[in-house]
TIVO-2410 file (N, C-alpha, C; in nm, 3 decimals):
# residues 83
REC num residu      c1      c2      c3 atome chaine
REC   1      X   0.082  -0.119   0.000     N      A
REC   1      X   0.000   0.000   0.000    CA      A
REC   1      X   0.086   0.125   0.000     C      A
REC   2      X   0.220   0.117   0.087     N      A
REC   2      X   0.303   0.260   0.072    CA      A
REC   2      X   0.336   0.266  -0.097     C      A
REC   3      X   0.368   0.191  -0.173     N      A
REC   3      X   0.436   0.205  -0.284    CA      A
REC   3      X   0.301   0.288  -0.316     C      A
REC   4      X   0.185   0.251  -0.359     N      A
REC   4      X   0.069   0.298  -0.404    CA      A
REC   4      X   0.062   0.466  -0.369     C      A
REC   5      X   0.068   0.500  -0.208     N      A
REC   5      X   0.057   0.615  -0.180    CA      A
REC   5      X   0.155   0.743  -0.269     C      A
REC   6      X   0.320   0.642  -0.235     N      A
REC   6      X   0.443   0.703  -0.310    CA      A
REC   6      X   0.415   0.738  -0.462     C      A
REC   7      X   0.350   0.641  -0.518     N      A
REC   7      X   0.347   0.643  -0.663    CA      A
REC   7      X   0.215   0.778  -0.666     C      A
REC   8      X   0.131   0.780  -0.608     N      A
REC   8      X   0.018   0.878  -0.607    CA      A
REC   8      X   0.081   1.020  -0.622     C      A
REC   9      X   0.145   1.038  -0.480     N      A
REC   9      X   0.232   1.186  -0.430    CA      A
REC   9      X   0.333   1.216  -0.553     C      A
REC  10      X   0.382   1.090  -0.585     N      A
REC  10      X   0.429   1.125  -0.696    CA      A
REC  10      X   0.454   1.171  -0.838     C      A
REC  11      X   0.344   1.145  -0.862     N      A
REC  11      X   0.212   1.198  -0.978    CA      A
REC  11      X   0.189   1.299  -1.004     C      A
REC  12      X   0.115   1.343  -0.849     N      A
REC  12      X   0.051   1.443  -0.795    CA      A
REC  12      X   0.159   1.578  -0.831     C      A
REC  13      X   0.269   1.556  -0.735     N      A
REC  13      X   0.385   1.638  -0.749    CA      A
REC  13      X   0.397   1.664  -0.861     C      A
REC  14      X   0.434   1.619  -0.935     N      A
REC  14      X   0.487   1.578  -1.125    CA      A
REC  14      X   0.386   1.643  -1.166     C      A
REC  15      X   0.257   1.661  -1.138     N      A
REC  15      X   0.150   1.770  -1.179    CA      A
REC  15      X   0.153   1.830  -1.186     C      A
REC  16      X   0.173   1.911  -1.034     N      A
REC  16      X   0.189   2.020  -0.978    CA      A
REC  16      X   0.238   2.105  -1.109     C      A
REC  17      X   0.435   2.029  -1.087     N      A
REC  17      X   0.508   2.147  -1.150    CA      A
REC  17      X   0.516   2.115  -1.297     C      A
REC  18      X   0.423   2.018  -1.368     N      A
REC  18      X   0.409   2.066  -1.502    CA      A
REC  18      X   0.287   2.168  -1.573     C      A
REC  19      X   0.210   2.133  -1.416     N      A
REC  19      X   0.128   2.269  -1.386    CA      A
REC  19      X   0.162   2.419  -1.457     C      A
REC  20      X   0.286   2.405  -1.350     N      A
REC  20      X   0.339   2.550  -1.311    CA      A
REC  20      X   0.461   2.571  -1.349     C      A
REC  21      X   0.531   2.518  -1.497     N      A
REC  21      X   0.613   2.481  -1.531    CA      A
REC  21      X   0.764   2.621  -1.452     C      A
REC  22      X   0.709   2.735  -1.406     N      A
REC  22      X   0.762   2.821  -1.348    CA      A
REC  22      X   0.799   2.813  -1.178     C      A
REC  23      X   0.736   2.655  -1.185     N      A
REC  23      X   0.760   2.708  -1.043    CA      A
REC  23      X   0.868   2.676  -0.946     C      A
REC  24      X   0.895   2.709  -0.852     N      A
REC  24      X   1.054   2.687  -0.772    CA      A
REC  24      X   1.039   2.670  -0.637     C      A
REC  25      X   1.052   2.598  -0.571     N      A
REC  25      X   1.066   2.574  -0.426    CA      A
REC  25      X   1.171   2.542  -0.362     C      A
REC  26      X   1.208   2.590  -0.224     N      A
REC  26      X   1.320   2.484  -0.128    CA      A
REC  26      X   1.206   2.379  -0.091     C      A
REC  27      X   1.306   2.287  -0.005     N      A
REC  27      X   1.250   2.175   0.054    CA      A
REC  27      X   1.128   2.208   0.139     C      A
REC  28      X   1.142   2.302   0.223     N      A
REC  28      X   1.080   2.330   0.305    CA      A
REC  28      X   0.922   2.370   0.258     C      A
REC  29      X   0.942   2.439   0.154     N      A
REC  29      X   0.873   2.519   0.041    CA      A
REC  29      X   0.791   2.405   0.017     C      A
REC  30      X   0.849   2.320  -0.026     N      A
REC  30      X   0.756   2.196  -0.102    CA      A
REC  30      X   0.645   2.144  -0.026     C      A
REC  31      X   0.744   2.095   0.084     N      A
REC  31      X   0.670   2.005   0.215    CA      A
REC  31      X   0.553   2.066   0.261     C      A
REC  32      X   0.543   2.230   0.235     N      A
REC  32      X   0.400   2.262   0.331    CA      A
REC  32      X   0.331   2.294   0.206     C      A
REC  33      X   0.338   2.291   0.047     N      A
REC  33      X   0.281   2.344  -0.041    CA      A
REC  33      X   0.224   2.154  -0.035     C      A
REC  34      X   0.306   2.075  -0.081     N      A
REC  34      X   0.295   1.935  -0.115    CA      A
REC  34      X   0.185   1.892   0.043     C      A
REC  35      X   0.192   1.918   0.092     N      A
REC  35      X   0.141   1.837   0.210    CA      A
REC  35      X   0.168   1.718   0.291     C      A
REC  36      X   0.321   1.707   0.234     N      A
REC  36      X   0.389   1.581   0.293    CA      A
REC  36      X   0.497   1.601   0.407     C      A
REC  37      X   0.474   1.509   0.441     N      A
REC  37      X   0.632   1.504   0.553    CA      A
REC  37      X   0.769   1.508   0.498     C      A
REC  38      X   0.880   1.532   0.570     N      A
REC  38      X   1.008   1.589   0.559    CA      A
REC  38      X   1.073   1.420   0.457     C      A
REC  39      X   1.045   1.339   0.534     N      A
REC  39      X   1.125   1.225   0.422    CA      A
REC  39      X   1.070   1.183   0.310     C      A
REC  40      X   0.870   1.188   0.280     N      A
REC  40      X   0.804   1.167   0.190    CA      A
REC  40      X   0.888   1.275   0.027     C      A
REC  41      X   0.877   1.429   0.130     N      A
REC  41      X   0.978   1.504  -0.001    CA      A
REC  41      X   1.043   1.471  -0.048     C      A
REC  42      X   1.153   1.444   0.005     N      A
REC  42      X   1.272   1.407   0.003    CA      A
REC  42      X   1.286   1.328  -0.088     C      A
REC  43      X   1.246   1.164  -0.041     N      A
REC  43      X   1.229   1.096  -0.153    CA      A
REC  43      X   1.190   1.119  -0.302     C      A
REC  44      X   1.035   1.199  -0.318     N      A
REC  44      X   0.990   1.230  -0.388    CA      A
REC  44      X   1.070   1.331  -0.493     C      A
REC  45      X   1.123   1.449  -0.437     N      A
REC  45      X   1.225   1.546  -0.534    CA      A
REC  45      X   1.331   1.483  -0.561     C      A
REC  46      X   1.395   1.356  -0.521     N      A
REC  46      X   1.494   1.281  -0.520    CA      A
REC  46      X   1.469   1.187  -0.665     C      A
REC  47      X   1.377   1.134  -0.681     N      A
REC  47      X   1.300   1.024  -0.741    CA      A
REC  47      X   1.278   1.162  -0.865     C      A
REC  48      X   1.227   1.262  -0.879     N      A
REC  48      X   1.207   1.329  -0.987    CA      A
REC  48      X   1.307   1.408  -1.059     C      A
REC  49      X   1.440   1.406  -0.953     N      A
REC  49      X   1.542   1.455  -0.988    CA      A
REC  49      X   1.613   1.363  -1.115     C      A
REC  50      X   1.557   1.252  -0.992     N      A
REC  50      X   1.670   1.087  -1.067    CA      A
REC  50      X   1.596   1.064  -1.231     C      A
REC  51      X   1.484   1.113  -1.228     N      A
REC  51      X   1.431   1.091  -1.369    CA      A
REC  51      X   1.478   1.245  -1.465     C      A
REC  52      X   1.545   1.307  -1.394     N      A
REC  52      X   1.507   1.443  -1.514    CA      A
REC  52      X   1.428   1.479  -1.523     C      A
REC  53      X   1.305   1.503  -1.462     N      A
REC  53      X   1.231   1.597  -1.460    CA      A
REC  53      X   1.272   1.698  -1.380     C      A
REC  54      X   1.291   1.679  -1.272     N      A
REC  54      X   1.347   1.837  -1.180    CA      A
REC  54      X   1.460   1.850  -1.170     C      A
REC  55      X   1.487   1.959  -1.136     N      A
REC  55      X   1.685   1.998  -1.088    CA      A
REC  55      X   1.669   2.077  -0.971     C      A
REC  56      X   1.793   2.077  -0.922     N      A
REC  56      X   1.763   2.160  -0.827    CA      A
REC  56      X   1.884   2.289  -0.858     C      A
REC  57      X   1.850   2.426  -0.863     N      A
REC  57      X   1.859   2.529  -0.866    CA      A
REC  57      X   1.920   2.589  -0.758     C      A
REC  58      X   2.004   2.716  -0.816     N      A
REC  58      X   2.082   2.757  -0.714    CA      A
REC  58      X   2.011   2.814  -0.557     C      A
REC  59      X   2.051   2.858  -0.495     N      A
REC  59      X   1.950   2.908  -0.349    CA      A
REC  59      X   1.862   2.779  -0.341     C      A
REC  60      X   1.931   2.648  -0.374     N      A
REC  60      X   1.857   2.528  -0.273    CA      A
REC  60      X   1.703   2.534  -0.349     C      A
REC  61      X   1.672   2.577  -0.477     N      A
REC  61      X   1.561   2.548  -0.514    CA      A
REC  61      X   1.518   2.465  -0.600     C      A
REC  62      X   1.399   2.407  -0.613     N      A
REC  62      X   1.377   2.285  -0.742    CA      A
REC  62      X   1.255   2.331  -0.793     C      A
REC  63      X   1.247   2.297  -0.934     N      A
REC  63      X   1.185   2.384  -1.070    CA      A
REC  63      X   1.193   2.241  -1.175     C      A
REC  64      X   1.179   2.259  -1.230     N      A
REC  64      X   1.120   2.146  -1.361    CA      A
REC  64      X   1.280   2.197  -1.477     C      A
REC  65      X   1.301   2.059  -1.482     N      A
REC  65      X   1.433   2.042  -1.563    CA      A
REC  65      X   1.442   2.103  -1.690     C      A
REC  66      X   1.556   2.182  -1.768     N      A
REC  66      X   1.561   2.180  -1.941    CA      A
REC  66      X   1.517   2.046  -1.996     C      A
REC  67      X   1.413   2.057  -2.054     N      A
REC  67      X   1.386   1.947  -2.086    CA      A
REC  67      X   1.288   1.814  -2.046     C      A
REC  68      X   1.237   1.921  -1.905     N      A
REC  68      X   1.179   1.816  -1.817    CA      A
REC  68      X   1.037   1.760  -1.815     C      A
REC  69      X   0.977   1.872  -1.893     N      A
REC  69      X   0.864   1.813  -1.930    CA      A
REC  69      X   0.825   1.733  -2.059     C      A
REC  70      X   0.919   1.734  -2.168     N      A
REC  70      X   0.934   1.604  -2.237    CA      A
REC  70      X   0.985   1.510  -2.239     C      A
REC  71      X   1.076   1.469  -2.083     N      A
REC  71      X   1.070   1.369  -2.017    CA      A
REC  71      X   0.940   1.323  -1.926     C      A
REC  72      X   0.898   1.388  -1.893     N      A
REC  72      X   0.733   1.387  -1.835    CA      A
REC  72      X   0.645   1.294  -1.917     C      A
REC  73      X   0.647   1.340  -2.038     N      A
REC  73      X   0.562   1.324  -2.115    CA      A
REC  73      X   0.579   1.184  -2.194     C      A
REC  74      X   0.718   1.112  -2.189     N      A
REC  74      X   0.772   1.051  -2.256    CA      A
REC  74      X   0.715   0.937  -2.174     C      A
REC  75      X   0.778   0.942  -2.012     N      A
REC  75      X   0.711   0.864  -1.942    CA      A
REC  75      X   0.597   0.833  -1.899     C      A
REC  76      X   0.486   0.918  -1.925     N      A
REC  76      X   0.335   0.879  -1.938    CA      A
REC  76      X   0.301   0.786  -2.048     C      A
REC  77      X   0.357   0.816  -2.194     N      A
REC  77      X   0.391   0.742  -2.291    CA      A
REC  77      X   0.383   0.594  -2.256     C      A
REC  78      X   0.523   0.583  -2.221     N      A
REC  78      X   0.569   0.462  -2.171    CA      A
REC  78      X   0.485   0.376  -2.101     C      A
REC  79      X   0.398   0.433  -1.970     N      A
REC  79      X   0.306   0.398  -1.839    CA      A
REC  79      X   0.204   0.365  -1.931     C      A
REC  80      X   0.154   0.429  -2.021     N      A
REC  80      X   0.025   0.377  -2.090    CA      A
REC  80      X   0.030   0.281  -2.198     C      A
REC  81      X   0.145   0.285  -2.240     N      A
REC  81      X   0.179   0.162  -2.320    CA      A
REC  81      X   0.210   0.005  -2.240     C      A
REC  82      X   0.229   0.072  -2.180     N      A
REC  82      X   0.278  -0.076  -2.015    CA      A
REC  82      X   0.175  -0.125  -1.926     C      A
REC  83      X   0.078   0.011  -1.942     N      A
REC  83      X  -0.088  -0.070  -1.858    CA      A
REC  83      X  -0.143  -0.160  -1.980     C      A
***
């Protein structure tokens, strides 16, 4: 059931900032915008980093990668070809 939740938040997140393809947060930033706890982030900007979708930016901030939303997109691709 955690993987399920992880994979959700993770989504969710990945929404967010293709949402808001402008947008930039610290950690801290995230955690009370995201609604998650300090290691759920963590993981999560970690896991979106590791794919190229996010980077993290100078002054400790994370924003959506050069490039990151047609890695986004590539991997929805992929997910719907795989369901």
């Amino acid at each position: 059931m955690a993987d399920v939740s992880r994979d959700h938040d993770l989504d969710r997140i990945r929404g967010e900032f293709t949402e808001m393809p402008g947008l930039r947060l610290t950690a801290p930033q995230a955690r009370r915008f995201f609604g998650v706890d300090e290691e759920t982030c963590t993981r999560i900007l970690d896991a979106l980093i590791t794919e190229r979708f996010l980077c993290r930016f100078r002054l400790e901030t994370y924003g959506v990668a050069p490039g990151g939303l047609a890695t986004s997109a590539s991997l929805r691709s992929t997910a719907a070809i795989e369901s």
